[in-house]
ROKOL-451331 format. One line per 5 residues: number of its first residue (from 0); their letters; for each residue x, y, z of C-alpha. Coordinates in steps of 0.25 Angstrom, whole numbers, plus 5000, padded with zeros to 4 digits. Layout:
! residues N
NUM = A = X:Y:Z | ...
//
This chain:
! residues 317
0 = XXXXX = 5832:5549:5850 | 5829:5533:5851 | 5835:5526:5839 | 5825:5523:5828 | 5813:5533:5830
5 = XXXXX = 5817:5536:5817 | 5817:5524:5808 | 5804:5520:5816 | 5797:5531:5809 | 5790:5531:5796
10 = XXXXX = 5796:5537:5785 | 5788:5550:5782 | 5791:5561:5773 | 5794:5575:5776 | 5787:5580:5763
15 = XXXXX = 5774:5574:5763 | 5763:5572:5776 | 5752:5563:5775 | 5738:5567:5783 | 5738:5560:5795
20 = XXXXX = 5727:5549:5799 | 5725:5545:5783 | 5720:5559:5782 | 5726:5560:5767 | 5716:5559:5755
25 = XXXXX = 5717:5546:5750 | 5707:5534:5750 | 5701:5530:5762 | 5705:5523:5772 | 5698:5511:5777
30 = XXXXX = 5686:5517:5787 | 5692:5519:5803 | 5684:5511:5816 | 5671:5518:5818 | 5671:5527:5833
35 = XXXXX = 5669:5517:5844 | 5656:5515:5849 | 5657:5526:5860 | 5663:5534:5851 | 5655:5534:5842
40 = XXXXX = 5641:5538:5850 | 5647:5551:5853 | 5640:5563:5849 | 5646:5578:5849 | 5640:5590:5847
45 = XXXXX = 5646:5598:5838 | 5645:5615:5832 | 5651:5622:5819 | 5660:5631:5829 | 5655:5644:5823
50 = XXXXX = 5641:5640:5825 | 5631:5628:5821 | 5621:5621:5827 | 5625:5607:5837 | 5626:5596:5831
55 = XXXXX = 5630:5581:5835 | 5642:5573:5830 | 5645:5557:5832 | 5653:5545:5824 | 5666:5551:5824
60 = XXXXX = 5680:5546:5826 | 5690:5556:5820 | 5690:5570:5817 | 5686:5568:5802 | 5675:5561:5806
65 = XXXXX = 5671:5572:5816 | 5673:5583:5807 | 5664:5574:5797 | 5652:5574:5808 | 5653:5588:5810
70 = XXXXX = 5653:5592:5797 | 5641:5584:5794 | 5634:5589:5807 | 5634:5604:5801 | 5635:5600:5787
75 = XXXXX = 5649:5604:5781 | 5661:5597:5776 | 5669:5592:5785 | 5681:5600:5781 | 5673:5613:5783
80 = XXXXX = 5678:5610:5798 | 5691:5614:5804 | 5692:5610:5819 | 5682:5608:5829 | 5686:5613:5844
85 = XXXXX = 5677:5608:5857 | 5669:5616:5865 | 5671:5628:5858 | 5669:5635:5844 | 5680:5644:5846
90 = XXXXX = 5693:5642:5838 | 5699:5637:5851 | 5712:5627:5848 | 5712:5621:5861 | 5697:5616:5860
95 = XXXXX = 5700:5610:5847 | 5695:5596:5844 | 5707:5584:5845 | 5705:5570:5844 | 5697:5571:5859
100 = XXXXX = 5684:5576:5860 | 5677:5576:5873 | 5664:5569:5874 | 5655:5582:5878 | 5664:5590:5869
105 = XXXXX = 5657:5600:5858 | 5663:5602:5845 | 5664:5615:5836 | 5668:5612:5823 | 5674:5625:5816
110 = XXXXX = 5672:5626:5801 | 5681:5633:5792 | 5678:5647:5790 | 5685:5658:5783 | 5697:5657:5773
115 = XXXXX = 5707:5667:5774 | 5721:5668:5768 | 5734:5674:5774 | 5748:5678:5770 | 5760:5676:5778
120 = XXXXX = 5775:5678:5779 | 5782:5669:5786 | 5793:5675:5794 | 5794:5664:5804 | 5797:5650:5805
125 = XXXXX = 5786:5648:5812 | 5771:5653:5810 | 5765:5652:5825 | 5754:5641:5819 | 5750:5629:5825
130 = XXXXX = 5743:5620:5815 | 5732:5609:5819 | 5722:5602:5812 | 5708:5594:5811 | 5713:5581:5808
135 = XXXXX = 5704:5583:5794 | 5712:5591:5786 | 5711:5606:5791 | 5725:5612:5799 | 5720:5625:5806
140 = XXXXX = 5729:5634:5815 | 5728:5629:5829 | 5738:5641:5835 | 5745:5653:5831 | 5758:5657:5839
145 = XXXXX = 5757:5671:5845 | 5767:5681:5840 | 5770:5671:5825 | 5767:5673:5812 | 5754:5669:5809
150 = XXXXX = 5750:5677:5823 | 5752:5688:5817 | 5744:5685:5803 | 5731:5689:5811 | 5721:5682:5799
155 = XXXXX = 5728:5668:5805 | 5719:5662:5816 | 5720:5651:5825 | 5708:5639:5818 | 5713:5643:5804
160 = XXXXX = 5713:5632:5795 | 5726:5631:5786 | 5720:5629:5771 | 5731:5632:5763 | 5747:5635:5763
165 = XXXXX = 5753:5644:5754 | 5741:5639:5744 | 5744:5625:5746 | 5729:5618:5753 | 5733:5614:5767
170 = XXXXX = 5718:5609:5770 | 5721:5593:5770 | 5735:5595:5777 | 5736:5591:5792 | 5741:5601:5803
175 = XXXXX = 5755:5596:5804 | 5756:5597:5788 | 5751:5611:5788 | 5760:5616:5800 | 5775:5610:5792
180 = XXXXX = 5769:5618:5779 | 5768:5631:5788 | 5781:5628:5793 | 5787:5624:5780 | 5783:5638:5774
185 = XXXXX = 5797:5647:5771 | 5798:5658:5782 | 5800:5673:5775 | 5790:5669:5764 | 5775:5672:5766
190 = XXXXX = 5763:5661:5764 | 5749:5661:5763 | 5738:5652:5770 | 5725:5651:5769 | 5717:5649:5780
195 = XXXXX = 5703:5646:5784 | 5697:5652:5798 | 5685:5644:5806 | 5671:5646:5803 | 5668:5658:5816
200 = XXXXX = 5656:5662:5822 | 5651:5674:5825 | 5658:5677:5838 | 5674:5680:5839 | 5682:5667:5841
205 = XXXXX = 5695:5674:5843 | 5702:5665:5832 | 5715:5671:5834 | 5716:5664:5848 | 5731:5656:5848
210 = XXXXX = 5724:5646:5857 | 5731:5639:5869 | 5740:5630:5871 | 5738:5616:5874 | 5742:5618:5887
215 = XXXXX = 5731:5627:5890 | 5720:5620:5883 | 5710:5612:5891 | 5708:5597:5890 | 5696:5590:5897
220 = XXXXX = 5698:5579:5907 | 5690:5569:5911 | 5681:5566:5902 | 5679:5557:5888 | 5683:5562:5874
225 = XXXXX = 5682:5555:5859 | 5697:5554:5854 | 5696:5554:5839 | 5704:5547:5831 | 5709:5548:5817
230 = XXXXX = 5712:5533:5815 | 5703:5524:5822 | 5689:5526:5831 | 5687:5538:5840 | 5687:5533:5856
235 = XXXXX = 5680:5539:5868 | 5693:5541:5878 | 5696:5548:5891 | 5704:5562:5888 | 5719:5562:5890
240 = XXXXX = 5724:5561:5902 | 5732:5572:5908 | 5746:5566:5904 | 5741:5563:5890 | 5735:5579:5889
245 = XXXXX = 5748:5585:5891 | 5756:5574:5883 | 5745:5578:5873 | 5747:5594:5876 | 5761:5593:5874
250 = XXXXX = 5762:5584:5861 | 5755:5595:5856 | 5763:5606:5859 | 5775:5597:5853 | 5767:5595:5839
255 = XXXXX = 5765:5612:5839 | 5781:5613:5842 | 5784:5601:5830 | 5775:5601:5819 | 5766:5617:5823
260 = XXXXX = 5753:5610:5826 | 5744:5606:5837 | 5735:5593:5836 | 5730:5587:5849 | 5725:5575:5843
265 = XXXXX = 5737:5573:5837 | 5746:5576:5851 | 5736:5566:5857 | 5738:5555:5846 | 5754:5558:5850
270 = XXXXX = 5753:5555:5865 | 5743:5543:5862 | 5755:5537:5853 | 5763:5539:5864 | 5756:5533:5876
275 = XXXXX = 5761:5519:5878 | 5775:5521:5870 | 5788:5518:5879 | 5799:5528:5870 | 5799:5538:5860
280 = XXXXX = 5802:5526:5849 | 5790:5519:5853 | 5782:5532:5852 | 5787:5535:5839 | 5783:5525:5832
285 = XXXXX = 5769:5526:5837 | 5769:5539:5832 | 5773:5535:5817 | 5762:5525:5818 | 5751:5535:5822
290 = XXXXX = 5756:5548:5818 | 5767:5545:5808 | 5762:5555:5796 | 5766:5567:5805 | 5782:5561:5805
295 = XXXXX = 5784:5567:5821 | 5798:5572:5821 | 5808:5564:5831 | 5810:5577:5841 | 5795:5577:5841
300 = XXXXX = 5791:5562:5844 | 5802:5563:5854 | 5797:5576:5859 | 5780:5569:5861 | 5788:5559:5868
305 = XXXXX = 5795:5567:5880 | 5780:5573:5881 | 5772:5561:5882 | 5784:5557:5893 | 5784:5572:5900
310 = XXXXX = 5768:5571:5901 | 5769:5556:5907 | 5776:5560:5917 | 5770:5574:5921 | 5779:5583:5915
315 = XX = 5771:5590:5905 | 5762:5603:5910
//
């Protein structure tokens, strides 16, 4: 371990998480840069995933703001929506919107739908859930490990938002928060949650689907997206090049393996930290600057590291 990647990290507490991105209510912050101009002339075209008219959405630069046009396209509040996917109304995890969307990509919002609640004891260490979230306050179950627990609770489904924990209102937390206080939860002892499913349409969805790897999911090439960002203007950029997709890919397998969720926008704000940094020192102290609120273990940082080198130099899958 070099010497002191430790003292160059903030000091964080274990007990306490802040939202990440100034996401936390408290008075607002002074107004980000507008989209660039390109940016900004974008229009995409946009359903309610279980069915709506098309319509049209422009002048955005984060997700929130994204959310916000959409909501106001169809007429809902904004924290009626709980992710969008791309090219698809289907509950399908590997087309789910990142911080990249393709120019000629059509979004499906999905709103939420039925609440249910669920009862279960906990005679593992570890469920089998994988935790993401929208980047706007809602954490929804990305994956559900065949053969685990929550496998076998059958009312649990893969696009589940997480609304409360045992009673305690988990709405505002992000996914990272969510997945310790699943984690945290004394093994032996039941809990409950109580969930709430997207909005369906008519036709079956199969949401028990436990979706596919990273590794199996598709990226385009070739072609222009909008990279959204949650500090400063959204850009028009080329996708990620190859190395950078598996650096990308495996980041995320490592955040699943460290902290139980999946976050593509995350891994990708990871391997951009990383690009022009000459040791693991250098890199993490970029992290702490970018992403400090999530306090990265050491093993982990170092972990990012070897996988950003192994993907430079061809040998990631």
């Amino acid at each position: 371990m070099p010497l002191g990647l430790r003292h160059k990290k903030k000091d964080k507490s274990k007990e306490t998480f802040k939202l990440v991105e100034s996401e936390a209510a408290a008075p607002a912050p002074a107004a980000a840069p507008a989209p660039s101009a390109s940016a900004a002339r974008l229009q995409f075209h946009t359903q309610l995933a279980h069915g709506s008219p098309t319509g049209r959405v422009e002048g955005f630069g984060s997700a929130r703001e994204l959310y916000a046009r959409i909501a106001a396209a169809f007429g809902i509040h904004p924290a009626q929506i709980m992710f969008c996917t791309l090219n698809t109304h289907k509950v399908d995890m590997d087309k789910l919107l990142g911080a990249q969307i393709g120019l000629e990509d059509f979004i499906f919002a999905h709103v939420k739908g039925q609440r249910k609640e669920v009862e279960v004891l906990k005679t593992d260490d570890m469920l089998g859930l994988t935790i993401t979230d929208n980047g706007t306050g809602c954490a929804f179950i990305k994956r559900i490990k065949e053969g685990s627990i929550m496998d076998q609770t059958k009312t649990v489904c893969v696009g589940d938002h997480i609304e409360t924990i045992n009673g305690k209102n988990v709405s505002e937390c992000r996914h990272y928060e969510v997945a310790k206080m699943l984690k945290d939860l004394e093994k032996g002892q039941k809990f409950k949650l109580e969930l709430v499913e997207p909005l369906k349409a008519f036709e079956k969805l199969e949401p028990r689907s436990k979706g596919k790897t990273l590794s199996e999911a598709k990226i385009s090439k070739g072609r222009e997206t909008l990279r959204l960002r949650a500090k400063g203007p959204a850009t028009v950029e080329e996708m990620p090049t190859e190395v950078e997709e598996k650096a990308i890919k495996k980041v995320d397998e490592l955040l699943e393996t460290y902290m139980g969720i999946r976050d593509i926008e995350l891994a990708a704000t990871i391997v951009e930290a990383g690009r022009d940094k000459k040791n693991p020192d250098e890199f993490a102290v970029a992290l702490d600057e970018t992403l400090g609120d999530f306090a990265f273990p050491d093993e982990f940082v170092f972990d990012v590291w070897g996988a950003i080198g192994d993907a430079k130099q061809g040998r990631l899958e």
